[in-house]
N, C-alpha and C positions, 0 to 999 in steps of 0.2 A: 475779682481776684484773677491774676495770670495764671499760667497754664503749669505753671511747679506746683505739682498736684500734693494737696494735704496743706503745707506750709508756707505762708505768704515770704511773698520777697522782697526784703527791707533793702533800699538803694542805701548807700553810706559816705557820705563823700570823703578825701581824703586829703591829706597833706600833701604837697607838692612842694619836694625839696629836692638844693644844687647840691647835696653832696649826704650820701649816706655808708654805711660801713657794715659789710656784713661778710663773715667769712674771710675771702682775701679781695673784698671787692669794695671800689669806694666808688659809686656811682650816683647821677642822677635819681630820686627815687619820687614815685606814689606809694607813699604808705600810711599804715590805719593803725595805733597803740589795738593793740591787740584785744584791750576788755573791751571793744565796740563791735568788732562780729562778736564775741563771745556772749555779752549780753543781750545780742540780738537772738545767739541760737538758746541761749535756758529761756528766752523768753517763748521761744517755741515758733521761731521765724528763719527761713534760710538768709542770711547776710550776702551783700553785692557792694563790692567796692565801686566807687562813680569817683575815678580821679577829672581832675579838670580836662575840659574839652570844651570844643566851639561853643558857647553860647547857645547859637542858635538851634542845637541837637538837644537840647534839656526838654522840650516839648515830646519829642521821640521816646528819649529817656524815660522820662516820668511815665509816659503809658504802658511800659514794658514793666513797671513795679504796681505792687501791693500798698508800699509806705514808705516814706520817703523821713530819712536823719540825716539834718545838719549837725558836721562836727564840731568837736573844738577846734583853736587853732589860735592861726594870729589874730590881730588887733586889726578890725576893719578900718578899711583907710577914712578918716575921717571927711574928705572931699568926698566922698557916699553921701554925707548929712549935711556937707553944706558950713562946715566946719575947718580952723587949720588946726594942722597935726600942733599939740603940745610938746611940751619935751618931752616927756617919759611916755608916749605913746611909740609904740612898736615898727619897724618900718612895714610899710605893705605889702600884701599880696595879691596883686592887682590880678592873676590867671584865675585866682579861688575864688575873691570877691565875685569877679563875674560871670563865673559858674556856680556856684553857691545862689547869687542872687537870682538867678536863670532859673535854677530849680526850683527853688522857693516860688518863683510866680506861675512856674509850669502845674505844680503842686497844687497849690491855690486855685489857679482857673480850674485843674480839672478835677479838683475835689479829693486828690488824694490823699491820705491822712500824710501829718508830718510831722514830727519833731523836731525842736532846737536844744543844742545841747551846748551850753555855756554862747559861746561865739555865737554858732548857729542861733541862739534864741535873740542876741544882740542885733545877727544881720537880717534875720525876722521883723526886731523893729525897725529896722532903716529901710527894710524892703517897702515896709509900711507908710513911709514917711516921718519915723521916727528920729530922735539922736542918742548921741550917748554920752555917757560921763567916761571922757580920757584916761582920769588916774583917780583910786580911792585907797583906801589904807585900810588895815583890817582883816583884806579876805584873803591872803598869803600868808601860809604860817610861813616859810621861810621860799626861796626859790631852787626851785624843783622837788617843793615837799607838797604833797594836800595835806590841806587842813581839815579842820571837819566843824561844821556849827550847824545850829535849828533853823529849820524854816516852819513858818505857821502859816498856814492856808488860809483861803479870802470863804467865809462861808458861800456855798451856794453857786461855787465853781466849778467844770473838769476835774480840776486839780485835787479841788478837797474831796470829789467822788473818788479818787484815787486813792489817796493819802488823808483820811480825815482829822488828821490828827497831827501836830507837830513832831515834826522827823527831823534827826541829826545827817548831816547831806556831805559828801566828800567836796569839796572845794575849793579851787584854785582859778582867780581874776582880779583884777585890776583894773576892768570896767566893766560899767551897768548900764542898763537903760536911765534917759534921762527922759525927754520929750515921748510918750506915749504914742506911737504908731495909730494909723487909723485900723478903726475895727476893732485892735486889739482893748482887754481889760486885762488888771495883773489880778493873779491866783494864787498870789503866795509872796511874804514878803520876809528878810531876816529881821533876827533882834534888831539893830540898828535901821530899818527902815529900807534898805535896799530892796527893791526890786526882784524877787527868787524866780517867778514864773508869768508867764503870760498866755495867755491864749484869745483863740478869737471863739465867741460865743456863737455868732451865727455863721453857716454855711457846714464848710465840711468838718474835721478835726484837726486843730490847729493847737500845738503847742510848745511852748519853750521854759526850757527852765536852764534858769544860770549857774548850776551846778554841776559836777560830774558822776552822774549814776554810774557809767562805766567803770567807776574807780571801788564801786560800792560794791555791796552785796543784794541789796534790795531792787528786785526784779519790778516794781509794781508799774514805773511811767511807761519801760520798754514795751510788759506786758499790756497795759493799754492797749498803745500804740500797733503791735502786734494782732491785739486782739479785733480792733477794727478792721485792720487792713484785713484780715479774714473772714472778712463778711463779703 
């Protein structure tokens, strides 16, 4: 644990956009939807924004934290997987991608716990050797609305030690994992069969889930995650 005595410190990466609006100001911005500190502090963790930056500083980074959240965000560029972009995939974010995926292996070499949260769980599995499914139907109730549907756990999981039990989960994507990253098993899957969470079984604490808890009330993956990091 870092030297923020009492409460571990959750790194959170963030959006990196050409034009934001606040006040009288329309500027370049790093910003974070505000239920991602907010769910990082009920969950009883001090929250750090981690906007993109060199690559090669995510090593730095990551030993300066407790726990490590991939956000949501855009649609990872499918040349990550070895894939061309389809039509209705999103254009990219090529500064996030490769700070996002920086963390992620920083993370992983040095054991520090992490979470994926929608996207993040998706560039989890490409960081792995993963792919993904471009466009699905279903998990938008409308655009710029969450939706909400059940996820049911893989017995004998993380995930299911978390949540044993099928949970209604806020939710907004329009890709999943497709190809299974190495290491990774999934921990949870929707009615229709998609993909909800993944994690890695051995090594440190590794987990993704394709939903948005931030949107939620239910503290339980945050506080996990939180709770590790504070050992």
């Amino acid at each position: 644990m870092s030297e923020t005595a009492g409460r571990p410190l959750i790194g959170v990466s963030t959006y990196l956009e050409a034009k934001a609006r606040w006040g009288v100001w329309e500027l370049p911005a790093a910003l974070l939807p505000v239920g991602y500190p907010r769910l990082v502090q009920a969950a009883g963790g001090i929250a750090a924004m981690l906007p993109p930056d060199d690559p090669s500083y995510a090593d730095e980074v990551v030993a300066r934290l407790d726990g490590v959240v991939i956000a949501g965000g855009p649609d990872v560029d499918p040349a990550r997987y070895g894939s061309e972009r389809e039509e209705r995939t999103g254009p990219p974010a090529p500064e996030r991608d490769a700070w996002e995926l920086a963390l992620i292996e920083a993370a992983l070499a040095s054991g520090t716990p992490l979470l994926g949260i929608c996207r993040g769980m998706q560039l989890l599995n490409v960081a792995l050797g993963g792919t993904l499914v471009q466009h699905m139907e279903g998990h938008v109730e409308a655009v710029g609305v969450f939706g909400t549907h059940e996820v049911k756990p893989v017995p004998g999981t993380l995930y299911e030690s978390i949540a044993p039990a099928v949970s209604a989960v806020p939710t907004y994507h329009h890709q999943a994992v497709d190809r299974l990253g190495r290491d990774l098993v999934v921990s949870a899957y929707a009615e229709d069969g998609t993909v909800e969470a993944v994690e890695r079984p051995s090594g440190s604490w590794v987990l993704g889930v394709q939903w948005h808890p931030e949107m939620g009330e239910d503290l339980r993956v945050m506080a996990a995650l939180v709770r590790v990091a504070g050992r």
